[in-house]
C-alpha positions, 0 to 999 in steps of 0.5 A: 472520515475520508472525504472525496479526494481532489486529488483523485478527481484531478487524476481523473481529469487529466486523463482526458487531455492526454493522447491513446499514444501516451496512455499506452506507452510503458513506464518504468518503475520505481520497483527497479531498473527495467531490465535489458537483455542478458543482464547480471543484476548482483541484487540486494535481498529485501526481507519477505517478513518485512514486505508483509509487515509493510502492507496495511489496510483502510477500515471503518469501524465506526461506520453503522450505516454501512458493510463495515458495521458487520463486523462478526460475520464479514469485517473481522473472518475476511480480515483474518482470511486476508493475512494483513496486520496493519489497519488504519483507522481513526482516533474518536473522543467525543464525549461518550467514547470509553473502552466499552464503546463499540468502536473500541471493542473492535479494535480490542478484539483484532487486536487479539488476533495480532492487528496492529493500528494506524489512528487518525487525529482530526481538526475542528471543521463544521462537520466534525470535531477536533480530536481531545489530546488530553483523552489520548493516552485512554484511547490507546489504551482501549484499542489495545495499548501501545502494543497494538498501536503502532502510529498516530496520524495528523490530520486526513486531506486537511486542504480538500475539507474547505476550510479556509484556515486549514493549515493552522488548524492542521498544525495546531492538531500536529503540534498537539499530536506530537507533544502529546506523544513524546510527553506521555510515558504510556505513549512512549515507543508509538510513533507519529505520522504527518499528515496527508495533503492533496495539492502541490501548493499546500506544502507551501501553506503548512510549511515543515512539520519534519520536528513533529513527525517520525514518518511523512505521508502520501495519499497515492493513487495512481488512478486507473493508470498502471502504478509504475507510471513515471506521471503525465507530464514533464513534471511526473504528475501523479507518480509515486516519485512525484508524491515523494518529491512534491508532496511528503518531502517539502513537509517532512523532508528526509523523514520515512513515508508511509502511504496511509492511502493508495489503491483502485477502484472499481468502477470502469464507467467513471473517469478513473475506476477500472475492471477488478480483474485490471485492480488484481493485476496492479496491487501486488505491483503496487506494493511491490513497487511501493516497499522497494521505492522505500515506503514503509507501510502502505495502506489499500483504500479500503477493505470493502465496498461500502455501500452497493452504489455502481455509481460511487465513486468512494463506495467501490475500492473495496477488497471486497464487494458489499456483501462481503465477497471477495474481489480478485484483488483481495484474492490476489493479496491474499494469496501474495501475503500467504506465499511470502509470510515468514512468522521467523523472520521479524530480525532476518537480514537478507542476503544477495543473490547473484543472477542473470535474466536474458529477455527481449522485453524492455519493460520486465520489472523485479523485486527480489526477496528472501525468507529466513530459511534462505529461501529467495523469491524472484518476482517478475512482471512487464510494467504494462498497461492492462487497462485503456484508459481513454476506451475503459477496457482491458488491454491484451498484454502478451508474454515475454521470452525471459529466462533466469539463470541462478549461480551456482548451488542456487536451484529454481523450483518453482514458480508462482503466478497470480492470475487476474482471477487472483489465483495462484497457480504454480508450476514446478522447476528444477535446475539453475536455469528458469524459462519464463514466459511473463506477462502483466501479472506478477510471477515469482521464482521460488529459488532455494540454494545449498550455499549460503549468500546471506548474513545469520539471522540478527538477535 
């Protein structure tokens, strides 16, 4: 289903035109405005509930010949050990496909276990059928109905498939997603998603799909270049506003985005893989930077490994090696996802909290949450380089002096870190006052407070 992507193999070979000085320089994030010394941010909670809901997964259930064809004793515990809820995946109508295809009872059976699906339609090229529309409304029916199906996708990376009418094609199949969708009352409440492109000059080619979709859709990889990068160029190439800007929006305008792809891969001899350790540290930047810059659900590319093949470079962005062991960035998620998840707070809407941060770091980033019960969690980082991109090798980033204070009735009572092992570790506070000592990983602030600055919970 996923073909190599130019636009990684790009990423790559753009890398090796730019100077060590570039390279190592601290980018700002989208995630928030870097934070200068003594400032008093008044900021807007987002919801923990939300954040978590926003996070999604890449899987191939239809793959036999790979890890993913273990789905008893690998796909579905490790799935169910992560914590996340949304998978994407892809729509498939050939002839013999019914409910009690394999592939269906799959995604029947996550779906008992609360998964939610992103399917994928295709176009008709030499390799690959185009997807039947009039089988549609059954094949969400076999996945679960419209419960479990949250959105249907356009086509994957149309203009990376070598097909020389590919943009007609693409529309076609989006004209027929869209009507087929909006015409089925079984369909009704499953929403619509565009398709992904590679390349700046194809959103010339496609033209504005905005009237066929609900949401646009971005395929960011940052390469092996630390996600709160601003690009590599005048032009931002290959930042997540450049994506927003250049690729999403000429097609689907003002429409929300989802990012069906996004993540690492590890393979720190290629031209743009990396260490797992760096991969751990980057994710839960990723997301956080991802949902703060108003994307609305993104997908890690992938769950595994698979195929044991060093050399691959589609083989190794897996959570999980091949075997089905964790890596430190499935740790690392996991352990995000546990420590936010609020099973309350799908109507919460959050409140503000009013804080200062004093530091000498020009590069300390946050993201402020908050869980239904009112509890807020403070993340910190410095949005620095852990990994040289032209030595492959991890890069030693030393902590930062950072100290919060919480206004008044707000206590600090604890703090959690994840490691570049993926570990949590905690450290008890008290007080009004945090000192902090932060460094590349996320850190977050757990801060309780006796006086309410939140709106009740919605009905």
């Amino acid at each position: 289903m996923h073909r190599t992507s130019p636009t990684r193999v790009a990423i790559g070979f753009a890398v090796a035109a730019l100077t060590a000085t570039t390279l190592l320089v601290p980018a700002p994030s989208l995630a928030a405005t870097p934070v200068a010394s003594n400032s008093s941010p008044s900021q807007q909670a987002s919801s923990a509930a939300a954040f978590v809901d926003s996070i999604g997964v890449n899987v191939h259930l239809h793959y036999t010949d790979t890890t993913y064809d273990r789905y008893d004793d690998i796909i579905k515990p490790r799935l169910l050990e992560l914590g996340v809820k949304n998978l994407r995946d892809g729509i498939y109508t050939y002839p013999a496909a019914s409910a009690s295809s394999t592939y269906y009872q799959r995604l029947r059976d996550l779906a008992q276990s609360g998964m939610k699906f992103n399917l994928l339609s295709s176009m008709q090229t030499p390799w690959g059928q185009a997807t039947d529309f009039n089988k549609l409304a059954d094949v969400v029916a076999w996945s679960g109905g419209k419960d479990a199906v949250r959105t249907l996708e356009g086509v994957n990376e149309p203009d990376a498939q070598n097909v020389s009418d590919w943009a007609a094609r693409t529309r076609t199949v989006q004209e027929q997603l869209a009507s087929t969708v909006r015409s089925t009352p079984t369909l009704n409440g499953v929403e619509i998603v565009g398709p992904s492109l590679t390349k700046t000059e194809s959103t010339r080619a496609l033209g504005d799909l905005s009237s066929l979709t609900d949401y646009g859709n971005i395929h960011y990889y940052p390469s092996d270049r630390n996600p709160e990068t601003q690009g590599w160029g005048s032009n931002g190439y290959g930042s997540l506003l450049w994506n927003l800007n250049y690729i999403a929006r000429p097609v689907t305008t003002q429409r929300p985005v989802i990012s069906t792809e996004t993540g690492y891969y590890n393979s720190p001899t290629s031209d743009s893989g990396m260490s797992r350790t760096a991969a751990a540290t980057y994710i839960p930047r990723l997301l956080l930077g991802s949902y703060d810059a108003g994307i609305r659900r993104a997908f890690l590319y992938e769950l595994v490994d698979q195929k044991a093949n060093p050399n691959d470079k589609e083989a190794n962005f897996g959570l999980l090696d091949s075997t089905g062991k964790p890596k430190e960035s499935f740790t690392a998620l996991q352990g995000l996802i546990r420590l936010l998840s609020d099973p309350q707070g799908a109507n919460f809407q959050p409140g503000r909290l009013d804080y200062s941060l004093a530091t000498q770091a020009r590069d300390i980033q946050t993201s402020l949450l908050q869980k239904s019960d009112g509890t807020f969690f403070l993340a910190v980082w410095r949005a620095a380089p852990v990994w040289d991109v032209n030595a492959d090798r991890e890069l030693q980033v030393p902590a930062a002096p950072l100290k919060v204070t919480l206004p008044e009735g707000s206590t600090a009572r604890a703090v959690h870190e994840l490691g570049q092992d993926g570990l949590i570790r905690t450290r008890s506070l008290s007080g009004s006052q945090a000192d902090l000592q932060v460094g590349p990983t996320v850190q977050l602030v757990e801060i309780g407070t006796s006086a309410p600055q939140w709106p009740s919970t919605g009905s």
